[in-house]
N, C-alpha and C positions, 0 to 999 in steps of 0.2 A: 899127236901134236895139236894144239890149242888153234884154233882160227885164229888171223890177226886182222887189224882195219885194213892193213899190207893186203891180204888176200880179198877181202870182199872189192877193193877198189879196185885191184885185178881184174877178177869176174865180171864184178857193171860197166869197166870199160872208161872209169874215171880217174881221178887222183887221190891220194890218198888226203891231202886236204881238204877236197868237196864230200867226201866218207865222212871226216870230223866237222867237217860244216851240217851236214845232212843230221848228226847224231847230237850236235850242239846245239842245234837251231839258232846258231851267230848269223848265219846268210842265208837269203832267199836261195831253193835249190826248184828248179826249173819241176814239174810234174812230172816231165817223163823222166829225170835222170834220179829222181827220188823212184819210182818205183822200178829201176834198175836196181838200186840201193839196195831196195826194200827184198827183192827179189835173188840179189846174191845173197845178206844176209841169212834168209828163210832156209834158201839151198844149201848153204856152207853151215850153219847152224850158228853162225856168230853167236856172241852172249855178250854185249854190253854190263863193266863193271857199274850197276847202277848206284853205288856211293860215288863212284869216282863222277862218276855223269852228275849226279845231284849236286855234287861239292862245285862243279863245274859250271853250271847250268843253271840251276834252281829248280830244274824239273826231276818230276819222282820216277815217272816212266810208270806212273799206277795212273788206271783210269777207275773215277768211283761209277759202281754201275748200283743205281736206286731202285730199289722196288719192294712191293708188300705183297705180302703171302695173307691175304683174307680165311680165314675161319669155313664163311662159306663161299668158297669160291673155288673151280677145279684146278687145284694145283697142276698135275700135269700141262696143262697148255700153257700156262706161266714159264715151264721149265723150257719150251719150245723156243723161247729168245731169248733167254739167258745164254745157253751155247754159244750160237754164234757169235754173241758178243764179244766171251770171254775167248774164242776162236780165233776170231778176226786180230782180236785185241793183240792174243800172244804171237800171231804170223809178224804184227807190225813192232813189236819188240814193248811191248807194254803189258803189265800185271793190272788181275782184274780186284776190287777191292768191293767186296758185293756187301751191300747197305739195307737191310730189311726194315728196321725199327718201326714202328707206328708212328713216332714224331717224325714223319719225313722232313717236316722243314727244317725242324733242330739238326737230323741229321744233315742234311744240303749243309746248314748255314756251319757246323760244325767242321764236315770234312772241305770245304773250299775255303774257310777263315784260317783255316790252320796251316797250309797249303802240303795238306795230307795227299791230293791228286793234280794232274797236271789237267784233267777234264772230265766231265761227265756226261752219263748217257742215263738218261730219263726211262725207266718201263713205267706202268699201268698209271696211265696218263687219263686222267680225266677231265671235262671240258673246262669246269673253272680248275684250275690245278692249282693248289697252295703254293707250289713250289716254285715257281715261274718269276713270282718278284722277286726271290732271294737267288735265283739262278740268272736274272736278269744283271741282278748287281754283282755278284764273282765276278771275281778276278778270270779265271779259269773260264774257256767254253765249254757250251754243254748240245747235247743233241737227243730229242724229244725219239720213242717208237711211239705214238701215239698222234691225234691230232688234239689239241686243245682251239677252246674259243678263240683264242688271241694268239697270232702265233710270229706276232711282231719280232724281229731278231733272231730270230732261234729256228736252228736248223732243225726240221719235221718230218717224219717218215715214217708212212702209214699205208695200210692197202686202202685202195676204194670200194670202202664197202656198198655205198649206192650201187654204184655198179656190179657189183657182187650180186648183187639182190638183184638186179633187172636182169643180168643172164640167167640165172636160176628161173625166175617168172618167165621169159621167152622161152625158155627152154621145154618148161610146161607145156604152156601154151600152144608152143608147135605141135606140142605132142596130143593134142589134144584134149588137156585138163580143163575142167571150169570151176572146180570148188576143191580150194586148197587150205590145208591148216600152216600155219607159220610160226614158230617156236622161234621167241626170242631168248638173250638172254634171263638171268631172274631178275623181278625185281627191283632188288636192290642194290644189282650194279648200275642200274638205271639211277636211281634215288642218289647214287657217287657219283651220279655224271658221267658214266661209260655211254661217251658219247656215240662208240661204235654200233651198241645195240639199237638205238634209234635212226643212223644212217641207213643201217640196213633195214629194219624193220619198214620206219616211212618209206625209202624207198620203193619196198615191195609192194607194199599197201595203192601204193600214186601207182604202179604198175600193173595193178590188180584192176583197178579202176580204171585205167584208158581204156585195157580190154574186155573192160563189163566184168569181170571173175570174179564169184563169191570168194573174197578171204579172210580165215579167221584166225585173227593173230590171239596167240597166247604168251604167257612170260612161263620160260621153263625155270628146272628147278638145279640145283649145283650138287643135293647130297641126298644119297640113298636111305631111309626106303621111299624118299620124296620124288624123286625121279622116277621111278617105276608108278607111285600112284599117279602121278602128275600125265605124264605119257596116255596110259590107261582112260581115263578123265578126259582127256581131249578128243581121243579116238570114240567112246562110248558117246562123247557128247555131236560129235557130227560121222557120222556113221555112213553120208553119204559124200564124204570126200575121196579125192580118188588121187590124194597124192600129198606127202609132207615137206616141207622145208625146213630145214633146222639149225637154227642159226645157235646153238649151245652148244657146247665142247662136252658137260656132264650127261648129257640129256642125248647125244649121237653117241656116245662110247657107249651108253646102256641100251640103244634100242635095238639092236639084232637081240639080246638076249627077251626084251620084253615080247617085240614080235614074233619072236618064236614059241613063247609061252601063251599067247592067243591065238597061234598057230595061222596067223597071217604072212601069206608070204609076197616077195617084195622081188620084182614090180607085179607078178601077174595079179594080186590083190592090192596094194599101196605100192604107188609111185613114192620115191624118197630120193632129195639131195640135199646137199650139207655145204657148207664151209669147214673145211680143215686141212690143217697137213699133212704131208705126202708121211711123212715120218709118224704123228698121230694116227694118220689113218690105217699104217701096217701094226704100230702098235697095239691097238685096239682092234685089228680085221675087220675093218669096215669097208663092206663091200658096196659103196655108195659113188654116184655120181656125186661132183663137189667142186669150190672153187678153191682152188688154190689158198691159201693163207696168209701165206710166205715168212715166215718168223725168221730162213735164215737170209732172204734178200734184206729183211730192215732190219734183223740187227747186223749184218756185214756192211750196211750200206751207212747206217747210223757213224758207227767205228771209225770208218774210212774218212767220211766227213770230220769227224771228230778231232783226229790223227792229222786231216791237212791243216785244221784250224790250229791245231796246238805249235806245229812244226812250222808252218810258212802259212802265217794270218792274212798276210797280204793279197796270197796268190789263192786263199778260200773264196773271195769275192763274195756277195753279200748274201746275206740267209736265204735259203729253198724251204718249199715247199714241197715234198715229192711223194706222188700217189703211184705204189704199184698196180697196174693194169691186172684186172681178175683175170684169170685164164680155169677152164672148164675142164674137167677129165672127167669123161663120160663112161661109168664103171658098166652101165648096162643095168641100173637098178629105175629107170621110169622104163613106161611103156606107151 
């Protein structure tokens, strides 16, 4: 037998009218008695007829979710917050409409002109971001995983990478390191304005320096056999360092198989820590100390913000900024 609105208002414990209020978004519905809503739905499996809602409403129950897939850049870690996105999305009753193209703006200025989505969620954010005027002006809100230069209006959610980098240098440090090599990203996610690689990188660098520590930053590489020379190339060029950091997604998934082929082992010859996901890091068997990531705390957290601005704008209250706090898993790989 089919779920009815009759039964989810049952389960939250409300009326069947604040169920069609909550799904209409006619009336402000209080925080807590929306994610009762949200929450029998989930469990009972409700399914919103989303023509009948559109005909209704004006809203699509589609959220556009933007992002690019670069050439050279490591696809895998891209795919790490696309999930939760499209996760979060479907728990709260909304379809994900994923947007790749290279004209980001065209695409922005296309799908929220048309009013193809009720909202949008921003990935690979960079500091000036094209998109941001034309996201500013929709109709529709939108919610940033990234931090850009300006971030006036618009809901933000990003890890703190600074701080990322100063646990990993203390961490060192305690341990007794004084001369560390530090892999950024490459390049020319820098040269895009991947502003992440520079928080982190400076940073470590200003961290390196309170405590006197030689460190020598490098830009890694995103694609093989470039990543194995590149790796190679830094180790032969300081030979008396005595421990890595590695702030590259391409460049950590290839280096157990590098160090093993120089037959360096890790920690009782290189100390090594990363940033990455708990998910990446089983995928790739990386047996590294590292700081948390979190791709699915900011795209679930992105979503959620997202979902109260579309449903009750009043009760959003005004744009965040929000930096997940690093947190350290110490795998056992410094010494």
């Amino acid at each position: 037998m089919a779920v009815t609105i009759t039964d989810v208002a049952r389960a939250a414990g409300v009326s069947t009218s604040t169920v069609s209020y909550a799904l209409s978004g006619k009336r402000s519905i209080s925080p807590d008695t929306r994610r009762r809503i949200d929450e029998a739905i989930t469990s009972l499996g409700f399914i919103v007829n989303a023509g009948a809602r559109a005909l209704a409403t004006s809203q699509t129950m589609v959220i556009g979710l933007l992002t690019q897939f670069h050439a050279d850049e490591f696809a895998p870690a891209m795919l790490e917050y696309i999930l939760p996105v499209s996760d979060t999305a479907r728990e709260l009753g909304y379809d994900i409409l994923l947007v790749t193209e290279l004209d980001s703006v065209a695409a922005l200025r296309r799908v929220t002109s048309s009013g193809m989505v009720d909202g949008v969620v921003l990935l690979d954010v960079v500091h000036e971001d094209p998109r941001l005027a034309t996201l500013r002006d929709a109709a529709q809100p939108g919610a940033l995983v990234g931090l850009p230069k300006h971030t006036e209006g618009l809901d933000v959610f990003d890890l703190d990478f600074g701080e990322s980098a100063r646990l990993l240098v203390d961490h060192l440090y305690a341990r007794g390191h004084r001369e560390i090599i530090v892999v950024s990203p490459p390049l020319h996610v820098f040269e895009r304005g991947g502003a992440y690689g520079w928080r982190f990188r400076d940073a470590a660098l200003e961290r390196a320096a309170r405590y006197g520590l030689q460190m020598h930053p490098y830009y890694g590489e995103s694609r093989q056999p470039e990543i194995g020379r590149s790796i190679n190339a830094m180790l032969d060029a300081r030979p008396t360092a005595t421990a890595l950091i590695v702030h590259n997604d391409a460049t950590i998934a290839a280096l157990p198989s590098v160090l093993t082929a120089r037959g360096v082992s890790t920690p009782d010859d290189l100390s090594v820590v990363s940033l990455y996901a708990k998910d990446f890091g089983r995928a790739f068997s990386l047996p590294y100390t590292a700081v948390e990531s979190s791709p699915d705390e900011l795209g679930r957290s992105a979503v959620r913000q997202l979902v109260r601005r579309i449903t009750s704008p009043d009760l959003a209250g005004p744009a965040v900024t929000r930096f997940v706090a690093p947190e350290i898993t110490d795998r056992g790989s410094t010494r």
